[in-house]
Kinemage of the C-alpha trace (Angstrom):
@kinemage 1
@onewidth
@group {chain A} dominant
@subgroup {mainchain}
@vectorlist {calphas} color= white
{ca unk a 1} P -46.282 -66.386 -6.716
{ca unk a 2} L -43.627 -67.449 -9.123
{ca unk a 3} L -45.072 -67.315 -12.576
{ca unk a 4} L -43.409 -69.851 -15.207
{ca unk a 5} L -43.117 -67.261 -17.610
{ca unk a 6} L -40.574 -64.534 -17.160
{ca unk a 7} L -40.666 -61.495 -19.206
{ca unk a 8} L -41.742 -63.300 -23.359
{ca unk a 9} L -39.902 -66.414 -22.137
{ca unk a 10} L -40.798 -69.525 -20.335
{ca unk a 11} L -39.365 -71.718 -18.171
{ca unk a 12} L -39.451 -75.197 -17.871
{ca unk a 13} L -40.926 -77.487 -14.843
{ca unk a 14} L -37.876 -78.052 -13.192
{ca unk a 15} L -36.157 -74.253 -13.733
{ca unk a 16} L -39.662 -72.895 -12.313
{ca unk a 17} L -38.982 -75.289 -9.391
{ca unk a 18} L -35.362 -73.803 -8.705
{ca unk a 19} L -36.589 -70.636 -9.249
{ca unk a 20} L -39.365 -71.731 -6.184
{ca unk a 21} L -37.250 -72.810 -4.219
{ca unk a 22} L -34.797 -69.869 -4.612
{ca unk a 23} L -36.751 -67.104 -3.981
{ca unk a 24} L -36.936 -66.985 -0.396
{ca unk a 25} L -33.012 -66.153 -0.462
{ca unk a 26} L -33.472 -63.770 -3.148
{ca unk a 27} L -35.237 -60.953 -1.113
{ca unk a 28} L -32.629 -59.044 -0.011
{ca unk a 29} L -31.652 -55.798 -2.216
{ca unk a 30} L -33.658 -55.960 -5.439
{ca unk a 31} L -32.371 -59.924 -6.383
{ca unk a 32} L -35.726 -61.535 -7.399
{ca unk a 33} L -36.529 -58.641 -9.988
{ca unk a 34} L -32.269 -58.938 -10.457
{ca unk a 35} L -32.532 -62.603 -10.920
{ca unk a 36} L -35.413 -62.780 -13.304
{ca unk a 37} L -34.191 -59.881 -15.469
{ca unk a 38} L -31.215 -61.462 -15.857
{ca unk a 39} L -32.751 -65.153 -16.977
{ca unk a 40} L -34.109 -63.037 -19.545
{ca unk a 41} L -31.012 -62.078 -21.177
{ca unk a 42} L -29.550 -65.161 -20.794
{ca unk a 43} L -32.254 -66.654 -22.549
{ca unk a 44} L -31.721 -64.198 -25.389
{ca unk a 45} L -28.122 -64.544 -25.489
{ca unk a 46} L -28.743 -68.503 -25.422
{ca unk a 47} L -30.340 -67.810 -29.333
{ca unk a 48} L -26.810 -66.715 -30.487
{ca unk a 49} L -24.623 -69.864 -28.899
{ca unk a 50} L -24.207 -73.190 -28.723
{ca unk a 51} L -24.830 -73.476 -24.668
{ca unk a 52} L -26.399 -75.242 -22.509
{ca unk a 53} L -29.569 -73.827 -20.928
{ca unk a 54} L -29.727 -76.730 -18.639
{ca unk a 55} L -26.556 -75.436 -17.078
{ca unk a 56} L -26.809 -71.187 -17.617
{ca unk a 57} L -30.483 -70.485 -16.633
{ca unk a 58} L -29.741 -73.040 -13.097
{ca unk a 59} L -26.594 -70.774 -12.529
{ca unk a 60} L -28.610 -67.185 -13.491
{ca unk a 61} L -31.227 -68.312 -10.899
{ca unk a 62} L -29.328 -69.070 -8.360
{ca unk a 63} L -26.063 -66.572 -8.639
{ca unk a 64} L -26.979 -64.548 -5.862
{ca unk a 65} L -28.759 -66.349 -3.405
{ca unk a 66} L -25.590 -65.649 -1.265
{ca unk a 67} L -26.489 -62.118 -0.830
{ca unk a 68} L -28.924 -63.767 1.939
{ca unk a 69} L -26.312 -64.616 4.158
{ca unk a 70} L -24.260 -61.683 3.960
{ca unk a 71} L -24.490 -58.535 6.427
{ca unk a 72} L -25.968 -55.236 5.026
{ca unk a 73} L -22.690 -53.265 5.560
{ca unk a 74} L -20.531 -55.621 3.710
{ca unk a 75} L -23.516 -56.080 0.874
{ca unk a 76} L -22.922 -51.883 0.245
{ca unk a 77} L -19.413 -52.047 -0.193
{ca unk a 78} L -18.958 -55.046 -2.389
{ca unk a 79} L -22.278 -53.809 -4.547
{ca unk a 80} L -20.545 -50.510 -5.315
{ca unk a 81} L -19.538 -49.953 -9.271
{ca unk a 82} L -16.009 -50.898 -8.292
{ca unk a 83} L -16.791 -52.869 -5.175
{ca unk a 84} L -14.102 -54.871 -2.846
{ca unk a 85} L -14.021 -57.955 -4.263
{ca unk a 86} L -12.382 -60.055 -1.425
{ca unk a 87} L -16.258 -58.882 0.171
{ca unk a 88} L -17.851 -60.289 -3.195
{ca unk a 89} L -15.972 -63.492 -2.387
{ca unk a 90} L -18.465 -63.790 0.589
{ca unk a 91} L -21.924 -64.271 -1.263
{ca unk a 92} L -20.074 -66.118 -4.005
{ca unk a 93} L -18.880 -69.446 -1.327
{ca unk a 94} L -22.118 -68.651 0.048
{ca unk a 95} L -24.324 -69.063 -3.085
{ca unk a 96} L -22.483 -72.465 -3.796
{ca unk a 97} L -23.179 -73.847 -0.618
{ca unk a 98} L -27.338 -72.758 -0.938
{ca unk a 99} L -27.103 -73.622 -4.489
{ca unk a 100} L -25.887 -77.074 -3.831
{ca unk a 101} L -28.972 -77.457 -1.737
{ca unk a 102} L -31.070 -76.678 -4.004
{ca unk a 103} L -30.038 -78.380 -6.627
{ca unk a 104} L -30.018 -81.696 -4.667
{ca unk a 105} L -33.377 -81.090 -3.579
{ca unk a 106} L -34.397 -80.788 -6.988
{ca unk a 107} L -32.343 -84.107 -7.887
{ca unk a 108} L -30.142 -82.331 -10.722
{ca unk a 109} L -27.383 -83.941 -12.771
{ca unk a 110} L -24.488 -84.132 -10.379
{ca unk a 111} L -21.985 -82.927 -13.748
{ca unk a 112} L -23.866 -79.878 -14.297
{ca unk a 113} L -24.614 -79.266 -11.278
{ca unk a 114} L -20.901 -78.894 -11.045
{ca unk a 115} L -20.523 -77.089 -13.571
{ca unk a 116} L -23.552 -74.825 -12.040
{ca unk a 117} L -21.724 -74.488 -8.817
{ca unk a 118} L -18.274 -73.715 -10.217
{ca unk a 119} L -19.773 -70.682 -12.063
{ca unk a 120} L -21.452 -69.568 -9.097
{ca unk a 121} L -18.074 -69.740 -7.450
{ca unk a 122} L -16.450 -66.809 -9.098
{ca unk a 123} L -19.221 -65.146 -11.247
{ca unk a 124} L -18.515 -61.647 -10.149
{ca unk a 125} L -14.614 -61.446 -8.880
{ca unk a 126} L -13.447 -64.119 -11.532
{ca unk a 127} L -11.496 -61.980 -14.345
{ca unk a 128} L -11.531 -65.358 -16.515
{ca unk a 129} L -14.327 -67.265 -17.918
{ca unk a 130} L -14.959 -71.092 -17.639
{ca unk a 131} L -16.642 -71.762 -20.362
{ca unk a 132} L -19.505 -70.136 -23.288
{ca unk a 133} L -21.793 -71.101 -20.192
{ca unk a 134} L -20.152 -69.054 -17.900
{ca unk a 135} L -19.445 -65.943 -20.264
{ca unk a 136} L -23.697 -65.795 -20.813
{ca unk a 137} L -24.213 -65.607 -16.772
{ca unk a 138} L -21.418 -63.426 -16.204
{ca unk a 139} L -23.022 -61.190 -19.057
{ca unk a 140} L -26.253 -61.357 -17.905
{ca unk a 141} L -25.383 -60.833 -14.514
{ca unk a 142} L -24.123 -57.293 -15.657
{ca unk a 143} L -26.393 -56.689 -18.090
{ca unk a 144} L -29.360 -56.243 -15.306
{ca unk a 145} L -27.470 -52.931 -13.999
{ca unk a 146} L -28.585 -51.605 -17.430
{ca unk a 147} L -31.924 -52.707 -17.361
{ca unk a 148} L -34.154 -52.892 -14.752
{ca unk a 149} L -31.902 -52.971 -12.055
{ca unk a 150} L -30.961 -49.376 -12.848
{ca unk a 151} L -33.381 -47.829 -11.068
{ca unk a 152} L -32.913 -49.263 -8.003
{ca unk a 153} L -29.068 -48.789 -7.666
{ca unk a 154} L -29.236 -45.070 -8.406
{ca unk a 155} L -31.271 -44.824 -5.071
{ca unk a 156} L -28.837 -47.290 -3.380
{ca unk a 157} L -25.116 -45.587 -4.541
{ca unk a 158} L -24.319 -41.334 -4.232
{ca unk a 159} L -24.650 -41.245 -8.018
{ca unk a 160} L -26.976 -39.279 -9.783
{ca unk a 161} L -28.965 -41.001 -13.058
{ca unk a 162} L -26.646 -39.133 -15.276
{ca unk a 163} L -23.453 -40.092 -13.135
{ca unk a 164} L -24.362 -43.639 -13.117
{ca unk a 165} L -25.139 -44.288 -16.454
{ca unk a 166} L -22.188 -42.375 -17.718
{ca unk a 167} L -20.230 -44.834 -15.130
{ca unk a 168} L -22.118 -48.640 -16.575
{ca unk a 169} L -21.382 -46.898 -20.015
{ca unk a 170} L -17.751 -46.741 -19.448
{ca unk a 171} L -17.744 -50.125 -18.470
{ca unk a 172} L -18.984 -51.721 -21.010
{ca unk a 173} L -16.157 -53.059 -23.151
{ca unk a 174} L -14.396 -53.607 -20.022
{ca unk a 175} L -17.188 -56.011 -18.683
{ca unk a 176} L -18.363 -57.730 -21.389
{ca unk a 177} L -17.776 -60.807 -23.081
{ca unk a 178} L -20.078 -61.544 -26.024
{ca unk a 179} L -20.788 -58.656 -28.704
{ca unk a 180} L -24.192 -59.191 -28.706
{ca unk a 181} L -24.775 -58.165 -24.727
{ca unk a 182} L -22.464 -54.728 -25.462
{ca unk a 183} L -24.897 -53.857 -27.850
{ca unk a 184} L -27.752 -55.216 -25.603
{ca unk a 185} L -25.906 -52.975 -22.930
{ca unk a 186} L -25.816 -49.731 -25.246
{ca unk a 187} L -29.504 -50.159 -26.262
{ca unk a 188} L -30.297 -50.431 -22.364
{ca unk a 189} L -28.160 -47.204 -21.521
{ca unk a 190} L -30.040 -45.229 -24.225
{ca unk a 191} L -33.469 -45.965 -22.965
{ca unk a 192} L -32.053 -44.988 -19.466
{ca unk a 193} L -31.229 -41.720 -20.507
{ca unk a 194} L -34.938 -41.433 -22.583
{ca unk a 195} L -36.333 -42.437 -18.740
{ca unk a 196} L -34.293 -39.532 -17.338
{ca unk a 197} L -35.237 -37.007 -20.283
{ca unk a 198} L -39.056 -38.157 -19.887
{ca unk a 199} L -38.621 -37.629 -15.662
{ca unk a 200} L -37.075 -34.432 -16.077
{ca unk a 201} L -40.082 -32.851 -18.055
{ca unk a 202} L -42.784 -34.563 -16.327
{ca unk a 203} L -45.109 -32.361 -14.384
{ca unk a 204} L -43.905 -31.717 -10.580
């Protein structure tokens, strides 16, 4: 079951609720750990900006419900490190259309659900950002591919550890936003590399 915390933070009635009712798209690839490791750096980079959580953590929970809907074949190649985009398009229209249902069903605010929708709508093959709001998800978002997520992709992509993390490293000025999640990035990357030292002398 869905636990209200996440990680040190907590979420409220009705983002435990989305998150509920969101779940049972987010089980394809590894998008419920994905999802909730990425509310929890939007919930740390919501400490350093005047945002609105009632807009970003909606929007981080529901991001990639699209995936759901979207074929295996075509999830591969628009998941790669420089994926097709016109392919990311696909769980993008996708995600608005389940996160709209959701967030009815839930009886949100109709302007931030908007809003909510709109960054959904663009959150990975957007080059521009909307709005503080939209830079925290589309941070978060990439921050997860540092973190926890990490694991998981270097058994999904022909990348080695090393290969990979050299790869996210590269990418990091290039991707992000906000200062604060390039450093949160470069922290992330150096206890990857600890994870690969401490796997590389670990009994056989």
């Amino acid at each position: 079951m869905m636990r209200r915390g996440i990680g040190t933070y907590r979420l409220n009635r009705t983002e435990s609720r989305i998150f509920r009712l969101a779940r049972p798209y987010l089980q394809v690839r590894d998008n419920e750990l994905h999802a909730q490791n990425a509310v929890e750096f939007a919930l740390k980079l919501l400490t350093f900006y005047d945002a609105e959580r009632a807009v970003v953590i909606p929007a981080m929970i529901l991001h990639d419900v699209g995936w759901s809907r979207v074929s295996e074949e075509i999830t591969r190649k628009a998941s790669r490190p420089h994926g097709d985009r016109q392919l990311a398009r696909v769980h993008e229209a996708e995600g608005v259309k389940i996160g709209r249902k959701i967030l009815e069903e839930v009886g949100y605010d109709e302007i931030r659900t908007a809003e909510i929708l709109a960054i959904i709508d663009g959150h990975d093959t957007r080059d521009e950002t909307l709005s503080i709001n939209d830079r925290i998800v589309k941070d978060s978002d990439k921050l997860t591919r540092f973190a926890k997520n990490f694991w998981f992709w270097t058994g999904q992509l022909p990348m080695e550890p090393e290969e990979l993390a050299g790869t996210l490293e590269g990418m990091i000025d290039q991707w992000f936003f906000l200062p604060e999640s390039k450093e949160m990035a470069r922290v992330e990357i150096a206890r990857r590399r600890l994870e690969m030292d401490n796997r590389d002398v670990a009994p056989k």
